[in-house]
N, C-alpha and C positions, 0 to 999 in steps of 0.2 A: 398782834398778841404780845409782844416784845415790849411793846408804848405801853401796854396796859398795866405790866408788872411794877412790881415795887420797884422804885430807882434805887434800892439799898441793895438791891439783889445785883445790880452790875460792880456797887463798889465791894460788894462783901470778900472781905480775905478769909484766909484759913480759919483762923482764930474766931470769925462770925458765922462760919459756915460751919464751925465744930459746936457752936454753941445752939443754934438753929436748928443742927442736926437732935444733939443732946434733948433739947427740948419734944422734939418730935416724939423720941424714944418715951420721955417722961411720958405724954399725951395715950401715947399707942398704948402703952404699959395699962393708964386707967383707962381706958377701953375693952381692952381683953382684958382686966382684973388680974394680969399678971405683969412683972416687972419682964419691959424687952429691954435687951440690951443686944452689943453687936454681934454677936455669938449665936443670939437665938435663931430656934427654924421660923420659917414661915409658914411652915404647914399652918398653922392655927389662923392665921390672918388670911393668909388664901383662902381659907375657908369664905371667910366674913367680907370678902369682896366677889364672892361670886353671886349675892344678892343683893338684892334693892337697897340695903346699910349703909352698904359703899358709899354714896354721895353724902351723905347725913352723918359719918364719921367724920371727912375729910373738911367738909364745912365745921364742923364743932373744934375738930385741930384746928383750922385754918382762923376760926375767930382768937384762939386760945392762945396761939402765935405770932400773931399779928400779921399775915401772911397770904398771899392770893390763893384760892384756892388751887388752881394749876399748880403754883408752884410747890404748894404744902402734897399735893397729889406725888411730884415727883422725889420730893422730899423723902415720903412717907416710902416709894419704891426703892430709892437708893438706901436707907434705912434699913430694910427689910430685906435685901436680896443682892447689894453690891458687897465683893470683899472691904476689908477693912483699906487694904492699901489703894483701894480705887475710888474711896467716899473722897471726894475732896469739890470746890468749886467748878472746876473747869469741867468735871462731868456734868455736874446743873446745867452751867451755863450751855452745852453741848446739847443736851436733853431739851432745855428750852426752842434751839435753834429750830429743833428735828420736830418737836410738836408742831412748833410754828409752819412747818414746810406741808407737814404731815397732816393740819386740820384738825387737831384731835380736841380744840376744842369747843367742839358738841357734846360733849360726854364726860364728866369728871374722870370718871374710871380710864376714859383712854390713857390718860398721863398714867400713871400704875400700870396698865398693858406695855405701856410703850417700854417703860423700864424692863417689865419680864422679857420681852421681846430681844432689846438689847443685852441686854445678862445670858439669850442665849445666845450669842455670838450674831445677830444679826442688826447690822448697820445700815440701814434702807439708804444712805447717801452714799455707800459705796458698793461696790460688785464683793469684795473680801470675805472671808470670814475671818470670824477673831474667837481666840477660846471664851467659851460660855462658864460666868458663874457657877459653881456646884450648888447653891441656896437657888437660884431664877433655875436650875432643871429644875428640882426638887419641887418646886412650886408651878412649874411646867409638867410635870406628872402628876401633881395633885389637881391641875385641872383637867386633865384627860382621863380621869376616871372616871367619873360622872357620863361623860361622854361617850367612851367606850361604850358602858352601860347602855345609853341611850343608842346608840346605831346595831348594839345586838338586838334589843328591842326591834327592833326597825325593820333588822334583815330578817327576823323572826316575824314578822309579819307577811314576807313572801309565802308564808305557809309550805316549809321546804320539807321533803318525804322522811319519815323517819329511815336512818337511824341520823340523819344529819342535821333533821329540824330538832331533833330530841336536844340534841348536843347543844346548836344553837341558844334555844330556852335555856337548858343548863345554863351554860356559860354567862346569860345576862344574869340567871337568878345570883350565881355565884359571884360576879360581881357586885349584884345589890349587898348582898350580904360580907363583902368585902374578904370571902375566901378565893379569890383569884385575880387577879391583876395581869392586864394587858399594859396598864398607864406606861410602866417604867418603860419598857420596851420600846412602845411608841414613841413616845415625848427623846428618847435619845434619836432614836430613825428622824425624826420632825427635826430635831437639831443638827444629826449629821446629813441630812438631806438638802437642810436649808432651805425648809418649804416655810417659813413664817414669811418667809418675805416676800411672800407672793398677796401677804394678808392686807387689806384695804382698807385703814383707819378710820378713815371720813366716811363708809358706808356701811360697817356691820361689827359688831366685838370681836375682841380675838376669841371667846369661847365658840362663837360662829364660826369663823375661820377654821377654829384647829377640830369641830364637829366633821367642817368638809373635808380635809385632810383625813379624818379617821375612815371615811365614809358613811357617815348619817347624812341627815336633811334637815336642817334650822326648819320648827313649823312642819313638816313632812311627818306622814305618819310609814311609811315605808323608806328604803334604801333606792336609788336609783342604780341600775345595773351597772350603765358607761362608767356613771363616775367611782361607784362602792369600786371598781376592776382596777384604779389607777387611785384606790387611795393605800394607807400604809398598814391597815387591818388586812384587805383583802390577800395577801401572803401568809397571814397566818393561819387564817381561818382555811387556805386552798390546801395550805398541807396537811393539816389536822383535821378537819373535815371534807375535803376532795371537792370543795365548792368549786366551780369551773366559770372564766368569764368566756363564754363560747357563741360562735357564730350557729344559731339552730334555723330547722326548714320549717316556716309555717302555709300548710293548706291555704285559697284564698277560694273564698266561695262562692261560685257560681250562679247562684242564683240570684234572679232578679232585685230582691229586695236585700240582699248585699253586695255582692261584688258584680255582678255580672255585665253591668255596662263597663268595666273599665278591664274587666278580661277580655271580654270583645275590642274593644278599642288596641289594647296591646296587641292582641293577632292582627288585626285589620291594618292597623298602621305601624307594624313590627317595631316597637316603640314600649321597654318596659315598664309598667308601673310604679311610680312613688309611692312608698307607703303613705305618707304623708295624704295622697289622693283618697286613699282607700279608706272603708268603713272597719275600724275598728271589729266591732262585733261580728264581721267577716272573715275576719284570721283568726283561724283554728288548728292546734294538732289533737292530733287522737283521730277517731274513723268516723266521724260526723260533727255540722255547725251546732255549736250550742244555741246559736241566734233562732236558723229557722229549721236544724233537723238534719239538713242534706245530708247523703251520707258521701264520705270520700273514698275517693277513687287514686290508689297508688299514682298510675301512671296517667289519668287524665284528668285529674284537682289539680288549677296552676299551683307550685309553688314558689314561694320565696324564700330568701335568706332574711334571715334579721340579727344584725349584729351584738356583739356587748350584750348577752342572756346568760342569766345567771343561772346557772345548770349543778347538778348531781348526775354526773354518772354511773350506768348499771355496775358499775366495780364498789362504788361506795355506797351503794343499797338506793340509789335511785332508778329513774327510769329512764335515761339519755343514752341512745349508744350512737357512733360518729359512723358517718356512710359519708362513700362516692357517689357525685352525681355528675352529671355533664349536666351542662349551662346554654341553654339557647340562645345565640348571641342577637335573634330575631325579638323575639316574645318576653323573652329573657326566664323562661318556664326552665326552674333545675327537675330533674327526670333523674333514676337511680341507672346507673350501668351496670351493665352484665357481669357474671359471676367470671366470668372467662375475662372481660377483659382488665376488670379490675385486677386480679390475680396476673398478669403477664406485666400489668403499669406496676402493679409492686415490687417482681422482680427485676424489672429495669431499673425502678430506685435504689433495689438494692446491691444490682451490679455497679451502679455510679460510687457506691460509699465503699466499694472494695477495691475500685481496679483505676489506677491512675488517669487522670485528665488525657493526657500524651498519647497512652496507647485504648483508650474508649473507642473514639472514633473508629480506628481502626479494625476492630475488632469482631469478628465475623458473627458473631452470636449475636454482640449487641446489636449492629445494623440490622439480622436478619431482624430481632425481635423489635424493635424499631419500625422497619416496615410494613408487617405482621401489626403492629399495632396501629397505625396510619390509615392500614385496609380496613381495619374491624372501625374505626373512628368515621371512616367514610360511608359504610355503610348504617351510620345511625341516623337517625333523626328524630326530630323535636314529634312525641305523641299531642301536644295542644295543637303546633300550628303548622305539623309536617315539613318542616323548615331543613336543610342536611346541615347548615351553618351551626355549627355545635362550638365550644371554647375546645381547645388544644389540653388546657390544664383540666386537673379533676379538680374539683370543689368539697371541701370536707365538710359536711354540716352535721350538728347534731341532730337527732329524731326520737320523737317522743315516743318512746313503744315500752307500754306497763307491765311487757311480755317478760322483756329482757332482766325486768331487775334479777340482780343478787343479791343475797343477803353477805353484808360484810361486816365481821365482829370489828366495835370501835371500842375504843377507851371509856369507858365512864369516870 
């Protein structure tokens, strides 16, 4: 990439590099039909480069200048988004290095990414961070709104129960309409987190990139649970709307034209099943399969856990409330425990969080209830595959029951 460039571009001193610059500014200016200078936002150019334009700008500079286009690309970001005391050569030349390592040229537009990129303090050649430009946030939150937008959309497509899907909708529409911004927010967490640099030049945009960071889906017309639970939206949305990323129990259903060869197979060969194994249109909550009908049976429909499920709890006007179950360590069928013994394992957690490490052990109540709980443990067992091998810990899962909602007044 380096061989390719203009040979003027290694000898160029300050003086040619102020005037290369200056020119740029000229160009940009009749482009956006306003005068830029170094002073000005970006906002209005980020705009113009988050569409198809972008390439067909920088080639129209780039003949106008005399100038490669990569190089008129980086040009045009240092322009636009570095302070006045950091435009000089040796960032060009710097920037060139880093595309060249980076692959970025497949894409006019990466060279202009990569600038935003670096303006927010992130250097892919080294672990550091360095303080971020105030104009590359500023145009780092002008591209995360759109975005925003789009992954509320998205998670608005889980069809979440009112009063929290309401909110949801709201909050995209209110963004379309540009009465509410998450952008600013985000785009600093993206910065002070230092998640750009996890972002992959040679294989997707950074609008891509910072979509997954918010929790959308590039092409996806939903949000995916695991990842929406570990992006930078999903905190705000869990406080303000009670959205949950929660481990829930789903029914697996028996009968022959869904589950039922590979629930037999788990008892027989006490060996638990992969979801993975299993028919989809098999896994159900609520009191019957939507596939073929059956109806469920509390304690003898296997169940399972399924992790990272995007849940509303009965507190926030859903229908999720969180139960104990013992976990067969045969079948691996979780089953609900007893009102008694549930009640006795809570206040044993709650005598650990009162009464010193040192003197627990020693402590007669505790041991008594300790063993009192050991005896009721030994006398369970597995209802699928009559197994007494039960886990030691209780297991928290959430459970779909449309019984329990409440209603909880939210903020409009």
């Amino acid at each position: 990439m380096i061989d390719q460039l203009d040979p003027s571009i290694d000898a160029m001193h300050s003086d040619g590099f102020n005037l290369q610059l200056a020119t740029v500014y000229t160009y940009l200016g009749q482009w956006l039909e306003a005068p830029i200078r170094p002073d000005t936002s970006a906002l209005t150019y980020v705009s113009l480069a988050q569409h198809h334009l972008f390439p067909t700008v920088i080639s129209e500079i780039a003949n106008a200048v005399d100038l490669p286009e990569p190089v008129t690309a980086l040009f045009t970001g240092i322009a636009l988004l570095a302070p006045e005391q950091e435009r000089n050569h040796d960032l060009l030349k710097e920037l060139i290095v880093q595309s060249t390592v980076l692959r970025c040229d497949q894409f006019v537009d990466r060279y202009y990414e990569l600038v935003l990129t670096w303006g927010c303090g992130c250097r892919f050649a080294s672990a550091a961070t360095f303080p971020p430009w105030e104009t590359a946030v500023i145009a780092l939150e002008s591209l995360c709104e759109p975005l925003v937008e789009k992954a509320l959309w998205q998670l608005a497509a889980l069809h979440f129960p009112p009063p929290a899907g309401d909110k949801i909708r709201r909050l995209a529409s209110d963004h379309a309409k540009g009465k509410q911004s998450y952008g600013s927010s985000l785009a600093l967490e993206l910065v002070a987190l230092d998640k750009l640099r996890t972002w992959k030049l040679d294989q997707y945009s950074l609008r891509s990139h910072l979509l997954l960071q918010i929790g959308g889906q590039p092409g996806g017309i939903s949000v995916r649970s695991g990842s929406f639970s570990s992006s930078v939206l999903y905190p705000l949305l869990r406080d303000e709307i009670g959205i949950r990323d929660g481990t829930v129990g789903f029914f697996v259903c028996h009968s022959p034209e869904c589950n039922g060869a590979q629930v037999a197979e788990a008892i027989a060969l006490a060996c638990p099943p992969k979801i993975i194994d299993l028919q989809r249109h098999g896994l159900f909550e609520g009191n019957h399969c939507r596939y073929c009908g059956r109806v469920s049976d509390p304690e003898q429909t296997y169940r399972l856990a399924r992790r990272h499920w995007l849940i509303v709890p009965a507190a926030y006007g859903g229908a999720y409330e969180q139960r104990q179950f013992f976990r067969c360590t045969s079948c691996g069928h979780h089953f609900l425990c007893s009102e008694s013994y549930t009640n006795l394992n809570n206040i044993i957690d709650e005598f650990k969080k009162v009464t010193d490490e040192g003197q627990l052990q020693q402590h007669k109540v505790f041991k008594k209830a300790k063993i009192e709980l050991a005896r009721m443990r030994s006398e369970e067992k597995c209802p699928i595959c009559s197994c007494t091998s039960i886990s030691q810990r209780l297991v928290h899962l959430w459970v779909y029951n449309p019984g329990s909602r409440l209603t909880r007044h939210m903020e409009t």
